[in-house]
C-alpha positions in Angstrom: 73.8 98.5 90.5 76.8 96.4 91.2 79.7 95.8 89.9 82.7 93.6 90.2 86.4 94.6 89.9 87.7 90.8 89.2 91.3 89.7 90.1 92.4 92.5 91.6 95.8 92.9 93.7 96.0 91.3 96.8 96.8 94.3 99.0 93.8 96.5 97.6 92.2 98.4 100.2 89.2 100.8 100.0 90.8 103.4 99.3 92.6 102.3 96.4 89.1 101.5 95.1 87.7 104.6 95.7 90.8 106.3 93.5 90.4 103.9 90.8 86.5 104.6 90.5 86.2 108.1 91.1 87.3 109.8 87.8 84.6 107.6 85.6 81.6 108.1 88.8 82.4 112.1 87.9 79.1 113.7 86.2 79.6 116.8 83.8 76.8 118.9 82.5 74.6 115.7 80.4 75.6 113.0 82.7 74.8 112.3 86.4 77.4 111.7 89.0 77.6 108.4 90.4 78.0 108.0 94.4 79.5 104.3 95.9 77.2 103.2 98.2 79.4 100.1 99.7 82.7 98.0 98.7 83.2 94.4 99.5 86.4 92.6 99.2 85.9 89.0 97.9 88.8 86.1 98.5 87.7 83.0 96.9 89.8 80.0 97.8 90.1 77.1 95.7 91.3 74.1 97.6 91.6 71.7 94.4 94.3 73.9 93.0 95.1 75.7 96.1 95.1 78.8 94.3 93.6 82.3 96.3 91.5 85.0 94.5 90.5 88.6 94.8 87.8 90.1 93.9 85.6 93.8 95.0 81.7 94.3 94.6 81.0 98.0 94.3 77.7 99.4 94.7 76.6 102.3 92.9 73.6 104.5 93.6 73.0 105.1 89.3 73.1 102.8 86.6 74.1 105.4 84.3 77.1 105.7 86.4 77.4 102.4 87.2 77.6 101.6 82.9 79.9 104.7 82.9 82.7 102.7 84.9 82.1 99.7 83.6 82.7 100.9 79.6 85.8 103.4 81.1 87.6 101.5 83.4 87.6 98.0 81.7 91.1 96.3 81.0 92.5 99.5 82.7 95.3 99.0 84.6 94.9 98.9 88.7 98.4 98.7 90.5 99.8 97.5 87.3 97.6 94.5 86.7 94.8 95.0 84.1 91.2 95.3 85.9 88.5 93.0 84.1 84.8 94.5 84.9 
């Protein structure tokens, strides 16, 4: 499953991701641990208002996991801006 992390900080780099996402892709003894199988950084450029976007794709191997991050980590703040899922 993917997901997106939308407007995120300009100077976001993997491993910030990988921080971010790793306490909610944690298992425990019902639920199955979620792996990342790839991050893409998005910039999305609007010429009309001139205006520059950032946005990450992650891929997770389980969409257990994958619903896991998406129901913990949305609105949750990411370098101090909130994180929209």
């Amino acid at each position: 499953m993917v997901i997106i992390l939308r407007r995120i900080p300009k100077n976001t780099n993997e491993e910030d991701v990988l921080e971010f996402l790793e306490p909610a892709l944690k298992g425990s003894f019902f639920k199955k641990s979620g792996h990342i199988e790839s991050i893409q950084k998005l910039v999305l450029k609007d010429t009309e208002k001139k205006t520059i976007e950032f946005h990450v794709l992650v891929a997770i191997d389980s969409e257990s996991a994958a619903n896991r991050v998406i129901k913990m980590l949305n609105r949750k703040l990411f370098k101090n801006k909130p994180i929209f899922s």
